[in-house]
C-alpha positions, 0 to 999 in steps of 0.5 A, a space after each residue: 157713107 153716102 148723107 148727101 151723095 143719094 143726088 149723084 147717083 143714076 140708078 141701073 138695074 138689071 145688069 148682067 154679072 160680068 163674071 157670068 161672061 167670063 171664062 170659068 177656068 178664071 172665075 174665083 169660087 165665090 157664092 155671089 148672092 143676088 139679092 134682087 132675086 133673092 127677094 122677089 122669088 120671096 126667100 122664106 122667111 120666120 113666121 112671126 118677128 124674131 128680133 126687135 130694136 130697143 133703145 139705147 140711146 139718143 140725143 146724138 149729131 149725125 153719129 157714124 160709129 159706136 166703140 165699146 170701151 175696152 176697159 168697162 162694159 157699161 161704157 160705149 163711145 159714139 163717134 159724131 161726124 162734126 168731130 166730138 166723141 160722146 159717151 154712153 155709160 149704161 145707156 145714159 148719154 153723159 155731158 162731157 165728151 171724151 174727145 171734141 176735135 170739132 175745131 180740126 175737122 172738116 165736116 159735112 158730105 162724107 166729110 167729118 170724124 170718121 172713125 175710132 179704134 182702141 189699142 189692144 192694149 189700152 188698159 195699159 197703154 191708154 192709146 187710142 187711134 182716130 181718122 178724120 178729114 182736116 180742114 183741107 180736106 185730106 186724111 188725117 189717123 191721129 194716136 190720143 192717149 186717155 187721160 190719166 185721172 178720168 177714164 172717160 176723158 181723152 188728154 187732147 195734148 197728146 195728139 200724134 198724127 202718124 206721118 205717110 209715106 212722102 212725109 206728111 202728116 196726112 193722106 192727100 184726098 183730091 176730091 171732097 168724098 170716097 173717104 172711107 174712114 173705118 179704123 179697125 184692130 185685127 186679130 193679129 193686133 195691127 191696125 187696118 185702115 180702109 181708104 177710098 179712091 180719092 173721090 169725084 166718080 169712076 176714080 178718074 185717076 185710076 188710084 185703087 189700082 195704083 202701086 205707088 198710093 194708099 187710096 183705093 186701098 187697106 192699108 196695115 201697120 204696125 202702131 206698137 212703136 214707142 211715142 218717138 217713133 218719127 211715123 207712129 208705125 212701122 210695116 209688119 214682116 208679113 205685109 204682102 208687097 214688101 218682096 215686089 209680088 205680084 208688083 212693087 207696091 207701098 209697103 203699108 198696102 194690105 188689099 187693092 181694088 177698093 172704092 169707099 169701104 163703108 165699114 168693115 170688121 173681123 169674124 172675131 176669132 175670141 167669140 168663136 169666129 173664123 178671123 176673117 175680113 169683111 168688108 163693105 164697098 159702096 158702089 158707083 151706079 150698079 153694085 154693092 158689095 161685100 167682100 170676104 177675106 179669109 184671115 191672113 190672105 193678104 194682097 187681094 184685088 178686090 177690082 175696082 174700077 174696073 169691076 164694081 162687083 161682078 160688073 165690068 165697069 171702066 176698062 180702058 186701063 188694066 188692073 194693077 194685077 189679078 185675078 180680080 177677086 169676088 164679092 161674095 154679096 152683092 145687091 143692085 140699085 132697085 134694093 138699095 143704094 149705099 151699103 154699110 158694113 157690119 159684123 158677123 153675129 157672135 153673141 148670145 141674146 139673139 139666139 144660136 140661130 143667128 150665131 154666125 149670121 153676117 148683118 148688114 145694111 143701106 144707108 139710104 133705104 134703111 134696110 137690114 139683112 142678115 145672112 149665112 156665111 159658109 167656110 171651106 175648112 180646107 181653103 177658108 173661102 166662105 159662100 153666102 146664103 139664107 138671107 133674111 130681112 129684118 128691116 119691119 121687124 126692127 120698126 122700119 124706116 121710122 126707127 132705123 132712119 139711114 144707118 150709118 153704122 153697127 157696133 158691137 158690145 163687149 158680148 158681141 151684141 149688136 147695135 144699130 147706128 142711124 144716122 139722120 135719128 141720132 140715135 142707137 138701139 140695140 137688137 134683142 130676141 122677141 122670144 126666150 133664149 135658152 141658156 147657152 149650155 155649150 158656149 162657144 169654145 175659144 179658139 187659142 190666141 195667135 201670135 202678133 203677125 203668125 197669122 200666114 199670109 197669103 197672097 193671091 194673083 
């Protein structure tokens, strides 16, 4: 998120790739898209407009998230920055919020209520899980349980901060902004926590590189413990550091290298997708980036500070350990400023011709993209290409505003979220879309923690 931090930017271009310079015995086969040239070499693109927004919701605060309801399809829950949870039932904005934790949160810069994830098991279970910043300032992920009687109300009694590594109830931020935020269920039922540096500019204290501190970092637990459960979570089997490689690491880490992860989501392996890891990192002065991760490949280093994309950034201290990995899409700063993360397209009104697209977005410019992953059946690494704009299509600034996020239905049709709007419309095709007559096969479930991990040095 980046609502007021446009003013600490200085803008660069035309910086040279650093992985160009290095040598190629060390480079990782990563397709890293340029969209500058892209662009201005004028990709080709539809003839006429494919995709329009319609409405679907407005009359929202600063909204940074949409949540579909597990248990009802009509149902979708909006995340505001102040602290409250609105909810959309059949594009209708209800009175009643599920959730006002205003009272408890800090909110304003990249400050507030940041995130919201349902158990996989909430139908049962009634579990919920949320990130925001408390009163000081610092990271709280706290578990809520649904009332009873009312689907659409949260019990606020019971509220559960999980409690960190040292003790507290809270992850220490010493800088007000780079709070990441997203909370996200993977395919292997553990709950993903993106964390960023600390704050302030260039992570002085050189904390995503950092064994011994979540930030800078994702971070993966285990939350299916019972209500005693004295932390809320217990590490998986599998997480990458436990056995002390490629360093002694706190054992919640997933991935290094990370500066503000601005949302991130999995290729939904229900809807025909790979699993895989996709996460958007906003950067410093020069880059944005996305970072592809295929599922189960844990222990990446994803290289900041010392690269912000394929940049080299500050060197004076070394990384945690390598290689560094490569985004596989990354823009300057004459394309935009602040990137948001999406999702890979797994629906069905846009048409088969986006299915499998990876949409994404510029908080600050209000630009759209979509574009095509490939996947290497025989490693999973995946390379991107075809990108196409959609950000005139879909009514430009005027509508789209700053986006501050996407979301996905229980189709897996996609919203826009625009922040500085307060509103949420909904992509949808221009022309007819046939009736699908092979859906997209499901692929079997897997296991809780069978994924295989890998880590990579």
């Amino acid at each position: 998120m980046a609502a007021l931090r446009v003013a600490t930017f200085t803008r660069e271009s035309g910086q040279h790739s650093a992985a160009s310079r290095r040598p190629r015995a060390l480079r990782r086969r990563f397709l890293t898209i340029a969209l500058t040239a892209l662009l201005a070499a004028g990709l080709p693109r539809p003839a006429a407009a494919q995709l329009r927004a319609d409405p679907h919701v407005a009359g929202l605060s600063s909204p940074l998230a949409l949540a579909q309801d597990p248990t009802d399809p009509a149902v979708q829950f909006i995340v505001e920055q102040g602290g409250r949870i609105r909810v959309v039932r059949g594009g209708a904005l209800e009175p009643a919020d599920f959730l006002n934790l205003s009272a408890s949160v800090s909110s304003g810069g990249e400050r507030g209520l940041l995130g919201l994830a349902f158990a996989p098991d909430y139908a049962t279970s009634r579990r919920f899980f949320v990130n925001f910043t408390n009163p000081s300032g610092h990271t709280v992920v706290a578990r809520f349980r649904r009332s009873r009687d009312n689907p659409l109300v949260a019990d606020p009694s019971t509220r559960f901060d999980l409690r960190w590594p040292g003790g507290s109830r809270f992850i220490s931020q010493p800088f007000s902004n780079h709070n990441g935020g997203t909370l996200v269920f993977g395919p292997d039922g553990y709950l993903y926590v993106g964390l960023g540096d600390g704050g302030s500019g260039n992570d002085p204290g050189h904390r995503a590189q950092s064994p011994t501190t979540l930030l800078g970092k994702m971070l993966r637990i285990d939350v299916t413990v019972p209500d005693d459960h004295p932390e809320g979570y217990d590490v998986p089997p599998d997480n990458p550091f436990l056995d002390g490689a490629p360093i002694a690491a706190l054992p919640e880490i997933w991935a290094f290298g990370l500066r503000n992860p601005w949302k991130f989501s999995f290729d939904d392996p229900g809807r025909g997708g790979t699993g895989a890891l996709f996460i958007a990192d906003v950067g410093q002065s020069s880059r944005e980036e996305v970072n592809h991760e295929p599922a189960g490949r844990g222990g990446r280093n994803y290289g900041w500070r010392n690269r912000e994309g394929t940049r080299s950034n500050v060197t004076n201290l070394p990384p945690a350990y390598g290689p560094l990995a490569d985004p596989i899409i990354e823009y300057e700063r004459n394309v935009g400023r602040s990137i948001t993360g999406g999702f890979v397209y797994r629906g069905r009104a846009l048409g088969p011709e986006f299915r499998g697209r990876y949409f994404f977005a510029d908080f600050i410019t209000g630009r759209v993209w979509s574009i095509g992953i490939a996947v290497d059946g025989a490693t999973g690494e995946a390379a991107a290409a075809g990108l196409i704009e959609h950000t005139a299509e879909l009514g430009g600034r005027a509508v789209l505003g700053m986006i501050s996020s996407f979301g996905v239905d229980r189709d897996g049709e996609l919203f826009v979220i625009s922040f500085d709007r307060g509103q949420v419309v909904r992509l949808t095709s221009t022309r007819p879309v046939p009736p699908d007559p092979d859906p997209t096969p499901q692929p079997p479930a897997v296991p809780r923690g069978r994924l295989p991990v890998e880590w990579r040095r």
